[in-house]
C-alpha positions as a Markdown table, in Angstrom:
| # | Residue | x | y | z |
|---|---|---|---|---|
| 1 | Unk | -26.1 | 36.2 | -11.4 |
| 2 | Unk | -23.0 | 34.5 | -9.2 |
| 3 | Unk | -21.2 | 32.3 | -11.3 |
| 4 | Unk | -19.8 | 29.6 | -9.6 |
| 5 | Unk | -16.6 | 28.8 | -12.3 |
| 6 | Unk | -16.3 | 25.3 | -14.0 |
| 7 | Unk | -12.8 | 24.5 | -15.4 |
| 8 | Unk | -12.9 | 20.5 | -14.1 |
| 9 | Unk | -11.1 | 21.1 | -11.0 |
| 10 | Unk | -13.4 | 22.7 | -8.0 |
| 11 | Unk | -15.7 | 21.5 | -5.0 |
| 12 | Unk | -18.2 | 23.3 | -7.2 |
| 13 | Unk | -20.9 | 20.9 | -5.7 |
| 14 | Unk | -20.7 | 21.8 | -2.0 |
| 15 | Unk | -20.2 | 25.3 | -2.9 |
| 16 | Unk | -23.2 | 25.2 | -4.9 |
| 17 | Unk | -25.5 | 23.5 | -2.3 |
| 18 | Unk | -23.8 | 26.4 | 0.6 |
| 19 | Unk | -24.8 | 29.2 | -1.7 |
| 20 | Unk | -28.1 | 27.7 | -2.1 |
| 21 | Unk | -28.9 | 27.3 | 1.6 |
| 22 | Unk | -28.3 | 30.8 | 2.0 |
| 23 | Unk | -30.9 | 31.8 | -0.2 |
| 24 | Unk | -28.2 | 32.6 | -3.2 |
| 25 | Unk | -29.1 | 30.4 | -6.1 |
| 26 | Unk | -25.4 | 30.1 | -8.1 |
| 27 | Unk | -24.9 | 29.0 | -11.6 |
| 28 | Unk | -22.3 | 26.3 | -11.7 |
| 29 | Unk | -20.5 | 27.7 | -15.6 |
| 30 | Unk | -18.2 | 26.2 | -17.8 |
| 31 | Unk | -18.3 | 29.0 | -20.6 |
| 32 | Unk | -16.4 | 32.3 | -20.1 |
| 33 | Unk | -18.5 | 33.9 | -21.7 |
| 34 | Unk | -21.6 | 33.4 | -19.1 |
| 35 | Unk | -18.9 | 33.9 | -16.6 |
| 36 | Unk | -18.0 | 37.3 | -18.2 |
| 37 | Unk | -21.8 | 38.4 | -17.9 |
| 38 | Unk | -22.4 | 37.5 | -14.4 |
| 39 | Unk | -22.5 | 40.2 | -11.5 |
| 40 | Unk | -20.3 | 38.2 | -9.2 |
| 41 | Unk | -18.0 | 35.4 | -9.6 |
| 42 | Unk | -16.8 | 32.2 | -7.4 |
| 43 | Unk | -13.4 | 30.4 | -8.0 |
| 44 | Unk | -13.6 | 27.2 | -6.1 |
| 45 | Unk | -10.6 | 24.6 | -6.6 |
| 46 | Unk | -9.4 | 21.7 | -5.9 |
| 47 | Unk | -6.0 | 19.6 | -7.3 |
| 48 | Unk | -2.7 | 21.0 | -8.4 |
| 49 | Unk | -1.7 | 24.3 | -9.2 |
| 50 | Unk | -0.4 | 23.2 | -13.1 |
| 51 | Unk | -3.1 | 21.4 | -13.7 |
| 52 | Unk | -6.1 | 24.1 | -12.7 |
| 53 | Unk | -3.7 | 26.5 | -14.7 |
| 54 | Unk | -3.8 | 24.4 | -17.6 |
| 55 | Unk | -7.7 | 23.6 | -17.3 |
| 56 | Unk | -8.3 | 27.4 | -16.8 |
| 57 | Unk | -6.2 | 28.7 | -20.4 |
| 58 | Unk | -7.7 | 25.6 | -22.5 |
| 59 | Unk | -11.4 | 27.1 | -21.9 |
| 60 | Unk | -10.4 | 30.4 | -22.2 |
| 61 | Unk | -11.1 | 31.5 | -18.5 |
| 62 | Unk | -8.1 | 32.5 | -17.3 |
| 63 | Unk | -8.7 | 35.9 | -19.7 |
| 64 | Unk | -12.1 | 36.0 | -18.4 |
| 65 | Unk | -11.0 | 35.9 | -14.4 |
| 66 | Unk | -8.3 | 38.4 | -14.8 |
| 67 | Unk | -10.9 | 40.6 | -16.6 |
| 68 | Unk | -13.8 | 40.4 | -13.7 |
| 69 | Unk | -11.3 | 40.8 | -11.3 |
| 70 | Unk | -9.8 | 44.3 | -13.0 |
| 71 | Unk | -13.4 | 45.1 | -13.5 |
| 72 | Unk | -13.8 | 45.1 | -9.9 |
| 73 | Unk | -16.9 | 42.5 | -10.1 |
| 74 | Unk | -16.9 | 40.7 | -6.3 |
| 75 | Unk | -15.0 | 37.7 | -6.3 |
| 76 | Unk | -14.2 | 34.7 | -3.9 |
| 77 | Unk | -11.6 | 32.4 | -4.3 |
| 78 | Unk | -11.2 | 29.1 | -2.5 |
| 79 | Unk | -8.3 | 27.3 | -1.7 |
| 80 | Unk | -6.9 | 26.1 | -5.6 |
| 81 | Unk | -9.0 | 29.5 | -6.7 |
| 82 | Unk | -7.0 | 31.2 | -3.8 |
| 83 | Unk | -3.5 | 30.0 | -4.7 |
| 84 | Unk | -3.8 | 30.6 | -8.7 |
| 85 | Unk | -4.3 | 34.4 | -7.8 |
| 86 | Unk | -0.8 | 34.4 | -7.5 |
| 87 | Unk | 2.4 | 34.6 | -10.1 |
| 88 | Unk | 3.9 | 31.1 | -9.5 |
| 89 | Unk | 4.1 | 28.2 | -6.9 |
| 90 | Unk | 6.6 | 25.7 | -5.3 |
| 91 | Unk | 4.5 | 23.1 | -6.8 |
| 92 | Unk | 5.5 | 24.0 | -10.4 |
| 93 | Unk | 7.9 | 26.7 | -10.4 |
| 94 | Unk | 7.9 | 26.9 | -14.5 |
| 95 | Unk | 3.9 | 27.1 | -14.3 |
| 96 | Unk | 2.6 | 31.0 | -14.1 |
| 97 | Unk | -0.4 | 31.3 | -12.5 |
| 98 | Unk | -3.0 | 34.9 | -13.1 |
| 99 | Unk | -0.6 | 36.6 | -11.7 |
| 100 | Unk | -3.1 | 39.2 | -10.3 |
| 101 | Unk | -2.0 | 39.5 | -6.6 |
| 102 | Unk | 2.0 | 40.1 | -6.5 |
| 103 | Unk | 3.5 | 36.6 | -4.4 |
| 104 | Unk | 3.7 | 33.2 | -4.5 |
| 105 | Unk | 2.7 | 30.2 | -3.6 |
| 106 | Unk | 4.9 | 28.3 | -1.4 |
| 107 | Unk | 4.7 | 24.9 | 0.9 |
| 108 | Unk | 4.8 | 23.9 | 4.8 |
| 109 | Unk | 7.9 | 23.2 | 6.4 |
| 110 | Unk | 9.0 | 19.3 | 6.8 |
| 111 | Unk | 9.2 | 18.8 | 10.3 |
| 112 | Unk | 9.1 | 15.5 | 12.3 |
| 113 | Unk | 5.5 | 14.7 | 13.6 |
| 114 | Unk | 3.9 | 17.4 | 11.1 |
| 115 | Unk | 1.7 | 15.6 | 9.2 |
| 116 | Unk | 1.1 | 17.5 | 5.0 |
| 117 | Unk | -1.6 | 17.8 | 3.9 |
| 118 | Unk | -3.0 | 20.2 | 6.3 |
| 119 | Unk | -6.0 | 18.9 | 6.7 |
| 120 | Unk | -8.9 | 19.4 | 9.2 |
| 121 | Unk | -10.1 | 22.3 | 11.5 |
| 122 | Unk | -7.5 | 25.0 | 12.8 |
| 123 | Unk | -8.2 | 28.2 | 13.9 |
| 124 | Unk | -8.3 | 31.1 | 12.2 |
| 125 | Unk | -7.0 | 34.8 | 13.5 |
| 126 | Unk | -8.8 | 37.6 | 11.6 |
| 127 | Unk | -6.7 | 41.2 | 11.7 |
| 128 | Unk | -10.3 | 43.0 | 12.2 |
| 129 | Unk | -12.4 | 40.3 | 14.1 |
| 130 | Unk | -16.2 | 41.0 | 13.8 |
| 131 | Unk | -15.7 | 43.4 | 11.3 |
| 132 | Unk | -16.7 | 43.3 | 7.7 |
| 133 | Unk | -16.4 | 39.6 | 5.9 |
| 134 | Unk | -15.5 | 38.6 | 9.9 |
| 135 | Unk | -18.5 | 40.4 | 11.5 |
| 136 | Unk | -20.0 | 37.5 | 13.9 |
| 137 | Unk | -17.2 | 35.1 | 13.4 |
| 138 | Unk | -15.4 | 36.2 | 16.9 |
| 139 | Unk | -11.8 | 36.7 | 17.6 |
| 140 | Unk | -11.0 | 32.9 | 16.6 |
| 141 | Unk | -12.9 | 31.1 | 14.4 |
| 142 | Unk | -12.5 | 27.4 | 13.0 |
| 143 | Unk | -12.7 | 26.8 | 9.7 |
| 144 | Unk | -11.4 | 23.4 | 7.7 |
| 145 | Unk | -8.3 | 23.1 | 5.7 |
| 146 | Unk | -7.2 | 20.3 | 3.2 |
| 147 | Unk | -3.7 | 21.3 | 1.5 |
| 148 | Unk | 0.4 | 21.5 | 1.8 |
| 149 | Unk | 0.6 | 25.0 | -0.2 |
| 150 | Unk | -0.1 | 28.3 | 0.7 |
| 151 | Unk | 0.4 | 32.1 | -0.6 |
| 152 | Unk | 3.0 | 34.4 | 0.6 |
| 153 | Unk | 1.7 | 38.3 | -1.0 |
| 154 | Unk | 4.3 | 40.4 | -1.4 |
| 155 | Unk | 1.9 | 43.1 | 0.4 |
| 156 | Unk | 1.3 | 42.0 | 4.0 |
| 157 | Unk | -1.3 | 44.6 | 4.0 |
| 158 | Unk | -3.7 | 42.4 | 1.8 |
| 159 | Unk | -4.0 | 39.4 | 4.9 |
| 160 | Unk | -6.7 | 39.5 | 6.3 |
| 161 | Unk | -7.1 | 36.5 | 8.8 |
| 162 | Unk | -3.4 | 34.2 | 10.1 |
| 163 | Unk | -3.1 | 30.6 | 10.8 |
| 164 | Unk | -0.4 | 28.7 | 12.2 |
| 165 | Unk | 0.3 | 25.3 | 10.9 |
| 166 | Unk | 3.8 | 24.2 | 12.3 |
| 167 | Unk | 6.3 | 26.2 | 12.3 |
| 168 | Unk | 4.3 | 28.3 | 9.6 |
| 169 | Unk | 2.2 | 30.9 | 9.9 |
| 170 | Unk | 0.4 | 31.6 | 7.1 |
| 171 | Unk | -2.5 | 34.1 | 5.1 |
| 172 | Unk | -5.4 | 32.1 | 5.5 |
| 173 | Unk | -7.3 | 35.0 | 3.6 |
| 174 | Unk | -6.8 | 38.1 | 1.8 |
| 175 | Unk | -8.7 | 41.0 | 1.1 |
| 176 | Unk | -8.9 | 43.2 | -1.8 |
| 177 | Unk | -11.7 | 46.5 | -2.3 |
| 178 | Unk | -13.6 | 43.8 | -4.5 |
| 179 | Unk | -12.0 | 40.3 | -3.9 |
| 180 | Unk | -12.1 | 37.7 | -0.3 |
| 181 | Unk | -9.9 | 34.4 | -1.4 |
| 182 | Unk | -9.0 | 32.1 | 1.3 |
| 183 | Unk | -7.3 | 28.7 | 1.9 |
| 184 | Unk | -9.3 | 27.4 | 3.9 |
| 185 | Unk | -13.0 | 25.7 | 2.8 |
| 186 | Unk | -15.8 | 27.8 | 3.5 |
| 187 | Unk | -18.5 | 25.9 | 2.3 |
| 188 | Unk | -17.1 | 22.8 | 4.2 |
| 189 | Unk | -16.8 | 24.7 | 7.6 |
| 190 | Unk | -20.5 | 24.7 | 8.8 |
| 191 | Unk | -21.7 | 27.7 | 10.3 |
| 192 | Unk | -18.9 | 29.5 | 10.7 |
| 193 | Unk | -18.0 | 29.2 | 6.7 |
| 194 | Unk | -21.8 | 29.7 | 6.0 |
| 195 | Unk | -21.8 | 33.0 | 8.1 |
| 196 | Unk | -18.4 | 34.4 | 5.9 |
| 197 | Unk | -19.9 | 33.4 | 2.3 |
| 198 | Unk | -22.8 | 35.8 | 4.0 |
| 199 | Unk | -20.8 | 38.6 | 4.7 |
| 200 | Unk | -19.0 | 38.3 | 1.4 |
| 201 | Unk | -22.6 | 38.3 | -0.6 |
| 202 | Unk | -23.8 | 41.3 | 2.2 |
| 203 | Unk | -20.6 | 43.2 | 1.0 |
């Protein structure tokens, strides 16, 4: 079973309907205990970093995510679920998030003419193009991005695609043995997000 995670805060609708139209029916779940059951598990999110990490502990999933996670069940995070991986955020600075990817979370660069949020289509630079989650995607891909944070790991080794936004450039994914999260919005990014949430089920 995928369990697509409920906590009040995620696209979980257009993730849904991408999962679907690969041929990957997803249970949308609000109860960490379904979520602890199922055989993979999707962190969509959309909002404020607090505010998902409040969400998260009040229904008890934040123990649950941690635990799939160290498990070493697959897992995709999205945006929101990409950024609460990490220990804490400019956001919030007295809000911890899971804390299971050493970093933080951290925001663009004011600079005259740049406009935050990021938002729209920017390309996307992949460390091992058409490899892997990236196989078919080509050296550059376009994916679509609405947000003003973004992680900074402590292990450079983890990024697994770049973007440039400004005078940043940022991990617009990461890759663990079991985990893909990414800031940018698959399931929003038409064939070329439907062809990654592929590779990530084919992996």
């Amino acid at each position: 079973m995928m369990a697509l995670v409920d906590y009040g805060m995620g696209n979980l609708r257009s993730v849904e309907k991408a999962f679907h139209s690969l041929g990957f029916p997803a249970s949308v779940l609000p109860d960490p205990d379904l979520v602890a059951k199922a055989d993979a598990v999707v962190l969509p999110g959309v909002g404020a970093f607090a505010k998902a990490m409040d969400a998260l502990t009040m229904r008890g999933m934040d123990k649950v995510l941690r635990e799939v996670i160290e498990e070493g069940k697959p897992f995709l995070g999205i945006c929101l679920g990409y950024q609460i991986l990490f220990g804490s955020s400019e956001e919030t600075p007295e809000v911890a998030g899971l804390g299971l990817v050493p970093g933080s979370v951290r925001r663009f660069k004011q600079t005259p003419g740049l406009k935050i949020p990021h938002m729209g289509w920017n390309s996307v630079v992949p460390r091992k193009p058409d490899t892997g989650h990236w196989a078919g995607l080509g050296a550059e891909p376009y994916f679509y991005y609405v947000h003003s944070y973004f992680p900074v790991p402590d292990d450079r080794a983890i990024i697994a695609a770049e973007t440039t936004y400004g005078d940043d450039t940022f991990a617009a994914a990461i890759e663990l043995p079991n985990l893909l999260a990414c800031q940018f919005h698959p399931e929003k990014s038409q064939d070329a997000g439907l062809r990654l949430i592929r590779n990530f089920l084919a992996i």
